[in-house]
N, C-alpha and C positions, 0 to 999 in steps of 0.2 A: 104780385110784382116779384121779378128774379133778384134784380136790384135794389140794396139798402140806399132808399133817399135819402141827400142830406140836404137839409134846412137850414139856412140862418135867418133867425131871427132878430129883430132889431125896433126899439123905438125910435121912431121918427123925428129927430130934432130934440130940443130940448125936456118935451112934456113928460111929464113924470108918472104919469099913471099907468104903472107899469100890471097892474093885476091878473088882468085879460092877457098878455100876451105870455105871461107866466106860468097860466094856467093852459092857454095854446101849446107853449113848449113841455107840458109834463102829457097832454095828450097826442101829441104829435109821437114824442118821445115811448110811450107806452102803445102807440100803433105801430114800433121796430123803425121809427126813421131814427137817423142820427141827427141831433139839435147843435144847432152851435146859437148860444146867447149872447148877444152883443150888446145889449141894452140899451143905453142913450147914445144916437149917432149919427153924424150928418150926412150927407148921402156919399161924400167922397171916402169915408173911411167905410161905409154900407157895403161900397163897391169892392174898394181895396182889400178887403177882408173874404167877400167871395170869391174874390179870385185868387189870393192865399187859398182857402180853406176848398178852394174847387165847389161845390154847393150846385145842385139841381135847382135848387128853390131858395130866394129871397122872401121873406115874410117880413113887411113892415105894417107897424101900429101906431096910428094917431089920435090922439084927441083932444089938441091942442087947436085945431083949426087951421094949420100950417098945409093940410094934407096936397090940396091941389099946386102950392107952391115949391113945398120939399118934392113931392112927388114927382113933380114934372124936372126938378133938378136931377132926382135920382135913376130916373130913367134917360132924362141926355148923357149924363156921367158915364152910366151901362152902354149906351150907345158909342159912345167914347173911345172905352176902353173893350171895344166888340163883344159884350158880354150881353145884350138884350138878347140879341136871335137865340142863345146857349142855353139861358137860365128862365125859368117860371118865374114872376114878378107879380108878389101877390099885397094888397092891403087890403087892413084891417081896422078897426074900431069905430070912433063915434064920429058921426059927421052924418049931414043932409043926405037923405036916400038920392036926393035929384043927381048930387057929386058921383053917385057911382056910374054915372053914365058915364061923367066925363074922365072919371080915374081910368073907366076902359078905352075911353077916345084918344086920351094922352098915352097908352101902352101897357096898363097893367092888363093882365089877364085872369086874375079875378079879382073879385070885392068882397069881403066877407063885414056884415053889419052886426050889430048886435041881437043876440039871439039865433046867431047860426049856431048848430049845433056840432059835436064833435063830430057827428058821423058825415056833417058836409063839408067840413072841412078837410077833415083826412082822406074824404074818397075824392074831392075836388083835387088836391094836392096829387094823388094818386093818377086820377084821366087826366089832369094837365101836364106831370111827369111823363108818365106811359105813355 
């Protein structure tokens, strides 16, 4: 890629178990993207802050069980504020394999589960950027 990605990251909502997405941003971060970490946040402040910070790519993490709820907030908000069609919209964490259909039915463009590895995540980030 010619282009330095930029990322924000973000926990979804209130849940707190932030490990995983921690460890996301020191990998992302070490594959030359630029991170921006937001950490607990609703989908309106998710929003308002990529479009501050400009961002190629949103990364949100759940594992509170909110996923299908917040999520489908934080993708009308992007729509909202015309920012779906611009930005990669990607979740992450613990939740039902079956929910990944539907996080892709409601807009995200990918779904990363537990036990993806770093090399699928940063080359997925990479072909859904590129």
């Amino acid at each position: 890629m010619t282009k330095k990605i930029k990322v924000l990251l973000s926990k979804l909502g209130l849940d707190v178990h932030n490990r995983g997405i921690i460890i996301v941003a020191k990998v992302l971060s070490g594959a030359g993207m630029e991170v921006v970490y937001l950490g607990n946040a609703l989908p309106e402040e998710i929003i308002s802050v990529a479009i501050q910070e400009d961002v190629h790519v949103v990364g949100v993490s759940s594992l509170g069980g909110a996923h299908i709820t917040l999520g489908t907030l934080l993708l009308k908000v992007a729509e909202e504020k015309g920012l779906k069609d611009k930005v990669v919209f990607l979740m992450g964490g613990v939740f039902p394999p079956a929910d990944g259909e539907r996080l892709r039915e409601i807009g995200f463009d990918g779904v990363f589960f537990p036990g993806a590895t770093s090399d699928q995540i940063v080359s997925g980030i990479e072909r859904l950027v590129g």
